[in-house]
N, C-alpha and C positions, 0 to 999 in steps of 0.2 A: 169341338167342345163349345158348350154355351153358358155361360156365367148366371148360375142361379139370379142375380139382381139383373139380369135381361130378360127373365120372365115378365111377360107381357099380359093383363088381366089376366091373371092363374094359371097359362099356361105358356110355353117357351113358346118364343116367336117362331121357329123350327117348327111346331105344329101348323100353325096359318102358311107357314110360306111352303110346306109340303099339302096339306090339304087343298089347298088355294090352288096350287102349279096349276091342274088341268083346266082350268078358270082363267087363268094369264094368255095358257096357250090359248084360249079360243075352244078348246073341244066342247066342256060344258059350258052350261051356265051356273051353274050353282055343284056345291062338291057333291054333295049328295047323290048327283047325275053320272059321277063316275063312279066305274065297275068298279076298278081296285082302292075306290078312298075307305079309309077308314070311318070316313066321316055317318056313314051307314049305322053303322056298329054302335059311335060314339054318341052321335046328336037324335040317333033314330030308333035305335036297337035293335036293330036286327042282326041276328044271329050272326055269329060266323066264328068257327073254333081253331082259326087263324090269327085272330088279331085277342092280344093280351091286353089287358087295362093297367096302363102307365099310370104312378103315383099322383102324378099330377089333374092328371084325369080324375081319378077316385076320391083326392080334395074337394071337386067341384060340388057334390052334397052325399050326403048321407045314403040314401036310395037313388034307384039306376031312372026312374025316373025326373028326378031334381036333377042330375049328373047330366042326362040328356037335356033337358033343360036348358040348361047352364051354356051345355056344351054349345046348341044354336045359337043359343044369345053372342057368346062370343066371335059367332060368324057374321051379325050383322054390322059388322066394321071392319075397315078395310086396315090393314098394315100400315103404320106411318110411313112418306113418304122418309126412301130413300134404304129401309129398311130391307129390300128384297135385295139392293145391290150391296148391302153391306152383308148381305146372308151369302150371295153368290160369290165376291170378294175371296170374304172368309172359308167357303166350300173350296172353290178352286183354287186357292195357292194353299189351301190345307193349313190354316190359321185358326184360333180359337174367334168367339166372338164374345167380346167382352171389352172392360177396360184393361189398362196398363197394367196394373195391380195384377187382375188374375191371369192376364197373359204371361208375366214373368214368375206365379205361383206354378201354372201349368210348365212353364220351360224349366222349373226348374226338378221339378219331378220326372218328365220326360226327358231331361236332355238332350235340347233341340228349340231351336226356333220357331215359335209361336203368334208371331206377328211379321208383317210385309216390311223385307229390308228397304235402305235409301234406295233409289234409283242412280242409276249409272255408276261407272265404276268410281275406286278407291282416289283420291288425287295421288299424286307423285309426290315423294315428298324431297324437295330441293337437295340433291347433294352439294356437299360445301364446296366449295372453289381449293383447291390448293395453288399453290403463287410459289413457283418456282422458279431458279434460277439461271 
């Protein structure tokens, strides 16, 4: 889950850091070069009666060419540093990405933990001494 105030210029960071993927790997260069991106559809418009238009996406303007528009511009910047690993973090031990706030909004609707526990185990906690005779 991603915390609406982690949308990042109009669209959740989730969008660049999955468009982006085959770009990190080295396949393409740009997303639009890959077969399965969305980014076809989205910044270019080309057809495809696979992929749906996300709310967020359809903010971007009023007609589908403003929308695509929009949509490139926002590709010509890169993710703030540090962001793909707080993406991957949160994907792999199955966390929300957010702050404090909506991580304990999310746990508590879910019932479950929503953020990465301490590290290493619980301490011991000292049993008294008894003083016998």
């Amino acid at each position: 889950m991603v915390e609406r105030e982690a949308e990042n210029r109009g669209l959740s960071p989730i969008f660049y850091y999955i468009e982006l993927n085959p770009v990190r790997a080295g396949m393409v260069e740009h997303p639009g070069e890959y077969r399965w991106s969305s980014y076809r559809t989205n910044g270019e418009g080309e057809e495809n009666a696979l992929i749906r238009p996300h709310g967020l996406y359809e903010a971007l303007g009023l007609e589908a060419t403003s929308r695509q528009a929009a949509y490139r511009e926002l590709f010509r910047h890169e993710l703030e540093p540090g962001l793909v690993d707080r993406i991957r973090r949160a994907t792999n031990g199955n966390f929300v990405l957010g702050n404090e706030r909506f991580a304990t909004e999310v746990a508590a609707v879910i019932g479950r933990r929503t953020l990465p526990g301490k590290l290493g185990r619980p301490r011991k906690v000292a049993e008294p001494e008894f003083g016998g005779a």
